[in-house]
PATI-424112 format. One record per residue (C-alpha): x negated, y, z; residue in three letters; residue number from 1. Coordinates in steps of 0.5 Angstrom, whole numbers, plus 500, padded with zeros to 3 digits. Each point is the difference from the previous one (the first is absolute). Example, Ala and Ser with C-alpha at 12.3 -4.5 7.8 and 13.67 -1.06 7.14 Angstrom:
     X     Y     Z   gunu   drenmar
   475   491   516    ALA         1
   498   507   498    SER         2
//
This chain:
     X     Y     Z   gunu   drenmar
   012   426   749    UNK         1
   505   503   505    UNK         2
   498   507   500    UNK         3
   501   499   492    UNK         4
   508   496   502    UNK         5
   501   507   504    UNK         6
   498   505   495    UNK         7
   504   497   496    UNK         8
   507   499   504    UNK         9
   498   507   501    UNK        10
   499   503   492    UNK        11
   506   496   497    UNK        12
   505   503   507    UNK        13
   496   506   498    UNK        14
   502   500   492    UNK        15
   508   498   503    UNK        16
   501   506   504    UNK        17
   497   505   495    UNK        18
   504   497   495    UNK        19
   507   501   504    UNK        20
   497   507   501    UNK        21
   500   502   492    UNK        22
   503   507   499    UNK        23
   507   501   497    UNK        24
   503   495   505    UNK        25
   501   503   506    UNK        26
   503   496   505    UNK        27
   505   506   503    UNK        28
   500   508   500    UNK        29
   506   504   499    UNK        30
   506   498   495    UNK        31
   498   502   493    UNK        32
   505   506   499    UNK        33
   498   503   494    UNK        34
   504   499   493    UNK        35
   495   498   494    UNK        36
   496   505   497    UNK        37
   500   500   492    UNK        38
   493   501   498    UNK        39
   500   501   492    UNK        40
   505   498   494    UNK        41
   498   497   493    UNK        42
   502   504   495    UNK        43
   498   506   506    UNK        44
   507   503   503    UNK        45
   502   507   496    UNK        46
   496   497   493    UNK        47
   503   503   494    UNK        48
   500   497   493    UNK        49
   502   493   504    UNK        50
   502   496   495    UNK        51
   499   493   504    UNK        52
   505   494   502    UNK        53
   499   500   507    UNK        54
   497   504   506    UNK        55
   496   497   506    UNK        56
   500   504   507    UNK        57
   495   497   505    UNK        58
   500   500   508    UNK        59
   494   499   506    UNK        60
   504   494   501    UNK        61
   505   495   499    UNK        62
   507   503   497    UNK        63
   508   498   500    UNK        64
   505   503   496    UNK        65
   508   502   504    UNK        66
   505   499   496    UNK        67
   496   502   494    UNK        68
   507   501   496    UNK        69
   503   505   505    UNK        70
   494   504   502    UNK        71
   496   501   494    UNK        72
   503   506   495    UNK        73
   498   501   494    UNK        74
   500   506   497    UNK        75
   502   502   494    UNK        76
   504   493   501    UNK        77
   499   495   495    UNK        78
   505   494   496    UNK        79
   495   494   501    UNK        80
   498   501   508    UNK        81
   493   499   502    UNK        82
   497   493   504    UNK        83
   497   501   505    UNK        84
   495   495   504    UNK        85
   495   500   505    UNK        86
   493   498   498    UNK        87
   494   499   504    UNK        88
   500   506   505    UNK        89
   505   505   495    UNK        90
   505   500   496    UNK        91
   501   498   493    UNK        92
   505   504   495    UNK        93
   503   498   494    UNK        94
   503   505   495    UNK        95
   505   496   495    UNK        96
   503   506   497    UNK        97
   498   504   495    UNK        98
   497   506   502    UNK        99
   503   507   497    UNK       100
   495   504   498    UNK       101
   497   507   503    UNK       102
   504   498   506    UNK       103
   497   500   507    UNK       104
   502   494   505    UNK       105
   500   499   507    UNK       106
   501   495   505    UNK       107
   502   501   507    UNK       108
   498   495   504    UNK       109
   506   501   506    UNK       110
   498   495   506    UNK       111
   499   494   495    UNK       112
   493   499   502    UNK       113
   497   496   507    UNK       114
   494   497   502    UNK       115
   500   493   500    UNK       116
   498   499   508    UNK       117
   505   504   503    UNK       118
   504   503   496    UNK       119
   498   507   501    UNK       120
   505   505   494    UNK       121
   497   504   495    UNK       122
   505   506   501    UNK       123
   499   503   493    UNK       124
   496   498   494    UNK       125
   499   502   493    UNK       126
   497   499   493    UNK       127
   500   505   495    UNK       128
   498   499   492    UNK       129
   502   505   495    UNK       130
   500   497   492    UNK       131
   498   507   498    UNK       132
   494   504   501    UNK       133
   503   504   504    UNK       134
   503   499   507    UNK       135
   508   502   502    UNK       136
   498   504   507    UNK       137
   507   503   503    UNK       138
   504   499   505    UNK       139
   507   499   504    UNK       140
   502   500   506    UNK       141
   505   500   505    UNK       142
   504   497   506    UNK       143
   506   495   500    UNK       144
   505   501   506    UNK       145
   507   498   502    UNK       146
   505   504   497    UNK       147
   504   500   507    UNK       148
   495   500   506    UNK       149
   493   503   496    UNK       150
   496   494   502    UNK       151
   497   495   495    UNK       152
   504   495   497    UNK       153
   500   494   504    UNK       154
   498   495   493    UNK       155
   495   501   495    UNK       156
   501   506   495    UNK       157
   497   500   493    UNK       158
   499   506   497    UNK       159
   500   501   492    UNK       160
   499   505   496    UNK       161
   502   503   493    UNK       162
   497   504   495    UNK       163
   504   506   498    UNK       164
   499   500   491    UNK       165
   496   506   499    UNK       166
   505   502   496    UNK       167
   505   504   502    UNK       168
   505   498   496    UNK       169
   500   493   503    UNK       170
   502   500   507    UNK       171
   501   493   504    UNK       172
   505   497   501    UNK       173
   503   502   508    UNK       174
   501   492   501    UNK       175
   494   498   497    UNK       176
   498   495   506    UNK       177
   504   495   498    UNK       178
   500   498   493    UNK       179
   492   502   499    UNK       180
   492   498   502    UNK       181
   497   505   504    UNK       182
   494   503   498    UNK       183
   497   500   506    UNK       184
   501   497   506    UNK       185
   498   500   508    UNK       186
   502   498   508    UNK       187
   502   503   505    UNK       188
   495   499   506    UNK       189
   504   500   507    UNK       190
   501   506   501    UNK       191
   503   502   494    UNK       192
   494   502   497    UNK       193
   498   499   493    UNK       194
   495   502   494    UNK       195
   499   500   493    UNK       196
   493   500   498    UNK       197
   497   500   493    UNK       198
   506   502   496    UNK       199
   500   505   494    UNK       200
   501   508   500    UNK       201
   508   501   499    UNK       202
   507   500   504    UNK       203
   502   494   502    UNK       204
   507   498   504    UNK       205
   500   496   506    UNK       206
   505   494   502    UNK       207
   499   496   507    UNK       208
   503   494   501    UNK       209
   500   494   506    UNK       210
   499   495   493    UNK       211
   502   494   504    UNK       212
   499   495   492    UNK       213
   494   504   498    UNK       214
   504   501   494    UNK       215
   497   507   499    UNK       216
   508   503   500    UNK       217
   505   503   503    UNK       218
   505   495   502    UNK       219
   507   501   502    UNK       220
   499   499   508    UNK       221
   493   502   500    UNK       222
   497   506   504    UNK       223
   498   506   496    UNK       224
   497   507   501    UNK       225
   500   504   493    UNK       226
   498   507   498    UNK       227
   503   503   494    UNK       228
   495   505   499    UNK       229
   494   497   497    UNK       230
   493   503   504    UNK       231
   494   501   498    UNK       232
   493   496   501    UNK       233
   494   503   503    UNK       234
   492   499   502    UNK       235
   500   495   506    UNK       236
   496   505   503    UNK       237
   507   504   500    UNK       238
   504   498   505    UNK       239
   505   506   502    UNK       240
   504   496   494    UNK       241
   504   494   505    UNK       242
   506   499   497    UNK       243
   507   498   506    UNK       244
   504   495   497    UNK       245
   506   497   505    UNK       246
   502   493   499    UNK       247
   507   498   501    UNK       248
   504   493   499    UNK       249
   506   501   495    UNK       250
   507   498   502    UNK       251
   503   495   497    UNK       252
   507   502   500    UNK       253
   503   494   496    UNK       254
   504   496   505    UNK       255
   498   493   501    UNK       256
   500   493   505    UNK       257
   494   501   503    UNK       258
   500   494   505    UNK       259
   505   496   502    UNK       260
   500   493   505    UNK       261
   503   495   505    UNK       262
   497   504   507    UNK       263
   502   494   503    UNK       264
   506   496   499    UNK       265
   507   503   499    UNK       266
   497   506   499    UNK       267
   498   504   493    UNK       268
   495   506   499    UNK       269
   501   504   494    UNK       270
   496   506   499    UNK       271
   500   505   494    UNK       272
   496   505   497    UNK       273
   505   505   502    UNK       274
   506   502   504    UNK       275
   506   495   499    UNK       276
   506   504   499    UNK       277
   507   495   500    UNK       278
   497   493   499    UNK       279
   504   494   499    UNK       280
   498   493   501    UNK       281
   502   494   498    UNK       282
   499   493   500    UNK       283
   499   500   509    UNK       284
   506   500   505    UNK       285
   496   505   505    UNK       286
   498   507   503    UNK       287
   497   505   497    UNK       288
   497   507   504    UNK       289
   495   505   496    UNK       290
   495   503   504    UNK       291
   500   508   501    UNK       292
   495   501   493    UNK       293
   505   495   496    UNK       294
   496   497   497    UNK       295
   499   493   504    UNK       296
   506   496   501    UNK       297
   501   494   504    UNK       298
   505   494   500    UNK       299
   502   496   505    UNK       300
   504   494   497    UNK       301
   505   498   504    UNK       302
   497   492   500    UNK       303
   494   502   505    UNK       304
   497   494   498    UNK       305
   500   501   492    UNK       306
   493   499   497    UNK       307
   501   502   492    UNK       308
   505   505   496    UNK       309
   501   503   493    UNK       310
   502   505   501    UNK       311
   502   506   496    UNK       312
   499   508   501    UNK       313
   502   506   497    UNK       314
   500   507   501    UNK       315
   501   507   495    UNK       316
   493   503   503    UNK       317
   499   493   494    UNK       318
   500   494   503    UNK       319
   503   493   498    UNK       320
   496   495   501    UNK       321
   501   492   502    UNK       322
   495   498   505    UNK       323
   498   493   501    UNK       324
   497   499   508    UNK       325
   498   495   505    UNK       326
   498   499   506    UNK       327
   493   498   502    UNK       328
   497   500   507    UNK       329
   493   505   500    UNK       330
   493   497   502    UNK       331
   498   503   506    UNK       332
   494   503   500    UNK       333
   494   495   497    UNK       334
   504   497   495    UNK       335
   503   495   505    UNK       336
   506   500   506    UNK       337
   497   499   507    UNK       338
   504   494   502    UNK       339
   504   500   505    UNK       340
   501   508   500    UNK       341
   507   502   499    UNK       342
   502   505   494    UNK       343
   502   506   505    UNK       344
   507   503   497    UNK       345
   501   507   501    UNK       346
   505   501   507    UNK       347
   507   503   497    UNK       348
   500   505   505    UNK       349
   493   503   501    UNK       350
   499   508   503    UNK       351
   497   506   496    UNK       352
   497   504   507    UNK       353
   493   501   502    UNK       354
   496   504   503    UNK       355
   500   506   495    UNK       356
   507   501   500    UNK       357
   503   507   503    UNK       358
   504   502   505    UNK       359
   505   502   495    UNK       360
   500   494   494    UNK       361
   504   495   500    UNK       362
   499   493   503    UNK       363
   501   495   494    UNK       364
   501   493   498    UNK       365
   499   495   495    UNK       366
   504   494   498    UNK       367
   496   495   496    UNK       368
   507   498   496    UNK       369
   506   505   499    UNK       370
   505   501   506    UNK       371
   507   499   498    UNK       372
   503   500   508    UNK       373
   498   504   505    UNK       374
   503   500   508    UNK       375
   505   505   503    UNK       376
   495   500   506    UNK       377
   493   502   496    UNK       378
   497   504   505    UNK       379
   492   500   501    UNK       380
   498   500   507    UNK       381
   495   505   502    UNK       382
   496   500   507    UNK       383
   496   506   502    UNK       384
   494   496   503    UNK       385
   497   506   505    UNK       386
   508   500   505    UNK       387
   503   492   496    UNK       388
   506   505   498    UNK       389
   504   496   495    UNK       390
   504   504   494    UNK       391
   504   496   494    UNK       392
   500   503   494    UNK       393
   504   499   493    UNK       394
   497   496   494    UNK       395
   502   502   493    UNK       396
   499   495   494    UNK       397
   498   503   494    UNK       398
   504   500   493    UNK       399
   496   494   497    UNK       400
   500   496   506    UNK       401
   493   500   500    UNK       402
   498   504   506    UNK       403
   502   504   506    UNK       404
   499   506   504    UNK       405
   501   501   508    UNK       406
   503   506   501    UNK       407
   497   503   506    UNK       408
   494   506   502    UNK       409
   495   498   504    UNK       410
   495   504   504    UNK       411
   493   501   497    UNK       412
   494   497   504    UNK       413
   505   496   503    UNK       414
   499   492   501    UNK       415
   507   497   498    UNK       416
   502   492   500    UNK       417
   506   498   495    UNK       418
   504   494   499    UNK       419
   504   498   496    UNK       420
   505   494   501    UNK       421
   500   494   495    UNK       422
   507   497   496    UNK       423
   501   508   499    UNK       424
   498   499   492    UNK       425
   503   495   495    UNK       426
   497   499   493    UNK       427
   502   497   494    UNK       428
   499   494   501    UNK       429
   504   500   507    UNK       430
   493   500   504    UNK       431
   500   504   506    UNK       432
   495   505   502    UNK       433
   495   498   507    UNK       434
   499   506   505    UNK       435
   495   504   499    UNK       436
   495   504   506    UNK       437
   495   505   499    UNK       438
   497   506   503    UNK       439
   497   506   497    UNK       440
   497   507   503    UNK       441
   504   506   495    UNK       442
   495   506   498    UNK       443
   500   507   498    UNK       444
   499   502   493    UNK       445
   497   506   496    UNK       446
   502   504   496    UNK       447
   497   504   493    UNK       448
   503   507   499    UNK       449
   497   503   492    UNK       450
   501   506   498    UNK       451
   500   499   492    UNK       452
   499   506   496    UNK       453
   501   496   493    UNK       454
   496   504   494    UNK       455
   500   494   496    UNK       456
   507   501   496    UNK       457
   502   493   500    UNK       458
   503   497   506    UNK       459
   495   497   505    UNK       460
   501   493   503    UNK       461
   497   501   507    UNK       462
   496   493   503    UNK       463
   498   500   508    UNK       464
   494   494   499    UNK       465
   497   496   505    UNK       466
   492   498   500    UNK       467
   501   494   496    UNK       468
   503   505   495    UNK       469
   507   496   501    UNK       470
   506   505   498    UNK       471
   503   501   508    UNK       472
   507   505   497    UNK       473
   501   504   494    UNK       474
   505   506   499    UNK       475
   501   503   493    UNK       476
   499   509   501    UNK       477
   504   503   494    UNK       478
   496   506   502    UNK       479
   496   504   505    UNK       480
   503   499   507    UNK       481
   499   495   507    UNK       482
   500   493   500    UNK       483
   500   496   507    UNK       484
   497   493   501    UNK       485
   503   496   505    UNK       486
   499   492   503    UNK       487
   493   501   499    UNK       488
   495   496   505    UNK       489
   494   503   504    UNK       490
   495   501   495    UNK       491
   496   503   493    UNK       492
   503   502   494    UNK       493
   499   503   494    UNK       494
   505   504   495    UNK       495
   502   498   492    UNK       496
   502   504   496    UNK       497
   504   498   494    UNK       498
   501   504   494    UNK       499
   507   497   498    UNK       500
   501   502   493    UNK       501
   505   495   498    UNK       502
   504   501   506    UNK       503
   500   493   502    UNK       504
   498   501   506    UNK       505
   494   496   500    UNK       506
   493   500   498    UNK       507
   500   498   492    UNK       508
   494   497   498    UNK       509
   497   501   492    UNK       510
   502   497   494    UNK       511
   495   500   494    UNK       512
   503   498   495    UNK       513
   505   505   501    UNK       514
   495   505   502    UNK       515
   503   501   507    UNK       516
   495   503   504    UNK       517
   501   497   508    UNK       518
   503   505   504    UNK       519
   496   505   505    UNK       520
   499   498   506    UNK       521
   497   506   505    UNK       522
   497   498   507    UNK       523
   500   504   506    UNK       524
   493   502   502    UNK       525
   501   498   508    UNK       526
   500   493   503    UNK       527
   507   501   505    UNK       528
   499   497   508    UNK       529
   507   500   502    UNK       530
   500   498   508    UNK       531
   507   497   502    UNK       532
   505   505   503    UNK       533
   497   505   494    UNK       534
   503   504   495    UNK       535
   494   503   496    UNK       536
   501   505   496    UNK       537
   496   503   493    UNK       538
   501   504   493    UNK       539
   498   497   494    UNK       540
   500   504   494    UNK       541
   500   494   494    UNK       542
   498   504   494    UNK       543
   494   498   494    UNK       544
   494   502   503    UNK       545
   495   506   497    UNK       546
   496   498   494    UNK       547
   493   499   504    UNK       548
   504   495   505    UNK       549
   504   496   495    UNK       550
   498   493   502    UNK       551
   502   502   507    UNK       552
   507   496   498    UNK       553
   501   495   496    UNK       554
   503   504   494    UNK       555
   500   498   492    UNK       556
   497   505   496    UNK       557
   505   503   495    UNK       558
   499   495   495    UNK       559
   496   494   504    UNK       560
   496   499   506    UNK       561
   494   504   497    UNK       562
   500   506   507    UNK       563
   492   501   501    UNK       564
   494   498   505    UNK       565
   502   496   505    UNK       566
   499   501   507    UNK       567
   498   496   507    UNK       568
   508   500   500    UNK       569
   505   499   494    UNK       570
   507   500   504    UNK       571
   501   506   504    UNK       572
   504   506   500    UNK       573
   501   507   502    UNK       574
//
């Protein structure tokens, strides 16, 4: 009897473990990478003669869908949207428009679809039917790169397409974009790439946007890359046939107040869409300054403490508004205020001088509040650390009362001590300025010499740009000749060249509904490492490259932005 008790402790431990054993339960391993697999479709993918309400796609495994209604596209687009639903291990597609007859549909799945467990993304996706006997096989396709620098464009870009009339007395309208449907439809992946796949023979016009509604339209203060010249499909198989389009956000030149608000108490912030020419406020008893673009004006009311205005302002650039301001305190970060933290105000006076300054700049202050009285004695005092020599230089206030310059030269390399004495400044609220102390070690700065030999025709706007693409200094050329960059910090540089067509001496973006193509803009094809105490010097012939290299500079084709095969590097110039 005992030997029949152990055996059977031992079969039931036995069944236990196999059980806690069963395949397809593993109890570690390697995380499940891989995006889900489809493994067929009903009615099958690329059916012809389709004339069925719904489609199923099923996968190796349970399936979620992302943001269905913004990475699904549907091709053709269709009136009545479809309803898209999981369903065991695939998706379920509901149609509930009609169908047009003889018409190929597609589906572009566009990371919409994760497995359940892990999230894995499904990075494309599609399902095909035609509802004829035949199958639309053509193709399209291209790039989408910013008009300004030639990298992608930072936002989701969808491409639409237009079929041209076989007709040649029917042309499409050049702003059809923004009243009419596409007939097909596309997105750009993240580098600009983007195709049309299953689209009839014929010429189409192509229009991109950064189509923030989903609306299908050009708006006013959309983003857009257009080409006037339809092109003409081909066999996917054929892929010489990439398309260049240059994406750029239109002006939106209509003067407006952008922003205005109480930045603390007694002091209002007004910005506006453009520069201010001879603003007049009224309703508030203060001061007003405008920074150097003009277009942001600050108020310092005369009553410190005041917390509420109504005000009215106007301006011939075409303001005249009544703005109604009050004053409420901004949560710190979380959404609560620490306790016991005091609010910190910014100092009246506070200085502008750090380690990147040269040897030659001037030392500069900022006031936190307009100065209205500054003393006789205004002298900074500057002490020469290496031998303890002291000098005393000048101060002169700026004309709008908001910032100083410490007339002095100063060697490069040097380690200097600057102090200047309190109850030297006075502002509009009589408070008196604190003393200031700092210490600071002026640097050498490079300079940038370019022989520019303009074949372009129009006057160039030249732009030296750091790594970040930060435009550091610009000078306008007329013609061919030297241009001289000065106060520029020891680093890596590119150069920008802008075909200023308007002579507006910037960059001028395009505008769609005035067929206004972005202006061009070339880049040097060398990256500059400027050394401090340098003065490196270069020629550059600016000029609309041969025919083969046309996609070495970010220029539009005469009637768009149709230039041709698109190499490893789209932004460069000769």
């Amino acid at each position: 009897m005992r030997h029949f008790l152990v055996s059977l402790v031992g079969l039931v431990i036995l069944v236990a473990t196999s059980g806690c054993a069963r395949p397809g339960y593993p109890t570690g391993g390697p995380k499940d990478e891989m995006p889900p697999a489809a493994l067929g479709c009903k009615p099958a993918n690329e059916s012809r003669n389709f004339n069925d309400n719904e489609f199923y796609i099923q996968f190796d495994e349970y399936v979620v869908l992302k943001n269905a209604s913004e990475n699904i596209l549907v091709s053709p687009p269709m009136k009545q949207k479809p309803e898209f639903t999981t369903k065991g291990k695939g998706i379920l597609v509901k149609l509930n428009d009609t169908l047009q007859e003889n018409t190929t549909y597609l589906f572009q799945f566009k990371e919409a679809i994760a497995d359940f467990t892990e999230g894995n993304l499904l990075p494309s996706y599609e399902y095909v039917f035609s509802t004829g006997e035949a199958m639309d096989t053509m193709s399209l396709g291209g790039q989408v790169l910013n008009a300004r620098n030639g990298k992608p464009w930072k936002e989701t870009v969808t491409v639409m397409a237009y079929k041209d009339p076989e007709s040649d007395v029917v042309a499409l309208d050049d702003t059809i974009a923004t009243f009419a449907q596409p007939d097909f439809v596309t997105r750009c992946d993240k580098e600009g790439n983007f195709a049309f796949h299953f689209i009839p023979e014929g010429k189409y016009r192509l229009v991109a946007l950064e189509d923030k509604n989903r609306n299908l339209r050009v708006d006013v203060a959309d983003a857009v890359a257009w080409d006037t010249a339809s092109v003409a499909s081909h066999p996917v198989a054929d892929s010489t046939h990439q398309l260049l389009y240059l994406i750029s956000k239109p002006d939106n030149r209509q003067q407006r107040i952008t922003k205005s608000e109480f930045a603390e108490a007694g002091r209002i912030v007004i910005t506006c869409q453009q520069p201010l020419e001879k603003p007049v406020i009224e309703g508030v008893e203060g001061e007003w300054r405008m920074n150097e673009q003009h277009d942001t004006l600050t108020l310092w009311c005369f009553d410190a403490k005041r917390d509420s205005a109504q005000l009215v302002i106007s301006d011939p650039s075409g303001i005249q508004d009544t703005l109604k301001l009050r004053f409420t305190k901004k949560a710190a970060k979380g959404g609560r205020r620490k306790m016991g933290v005091k609010e910190e105000k910014m100092p009246l006076m506070k200085t502008l001088c750090d380690g990147s300054k040269a040897y030659y700049d001037d030392l500069r202050l900022a006031f936190g509040n307009p100065i209205v009285k500054i003393s006789d004695s205004a002298m900074a005092e500057i002490m020469l650390l290496k031998d303890s020599s002291v000098h005393h230089y000048p101060i002169a206030l700026d004309s709008n009362g908001l910032g100083a310059r410490i007339e002095t030269s100063l060697k490069s390399g040097e380690k200097y001590h600057v102090h200047i004495a309190e109850n030297l400044f006075t502002d509009l609220y009589g408070k008196s300025s604190d003393s200031l102390s700092f210490t600071l070690t002026p640097k050498d700065y490079g300079i940038l010499s370019i022989d520019i030999d303009n074949r372009m025709g129009y006057p160039l706007v030249i732009e030296v740009l750091d790594k970040r693409d930060t435009v550091m200094q610009q000078q306008v050329l007329n013609t061919s000749g030297k241009v001289r960059f000065t106060h520029l910090p020891a680093g890596d540089y590119r150069l920008r060249a802008v075909v200023d067509r308007n002579g507006d001496g910037r960059w001028t973006p395009g505008d769609y509904r005035q067929q206004r193509l972005p202006e061009e803009a070339v880049l040097f094809e060398k990256t500059l490492s400027l050394r401090e105490k340098w003065e490196m010097e270069e020629k550059w012939a600016v000029a609309r490259p041969e025919k083969r290299d046309i996609l070495k500079t970010i220029v539009p084709a005469k009637h768009g932005g149709h230039i041709g095969t698109i190499p490893d590097n789209p932004l460069r110039g000769k």
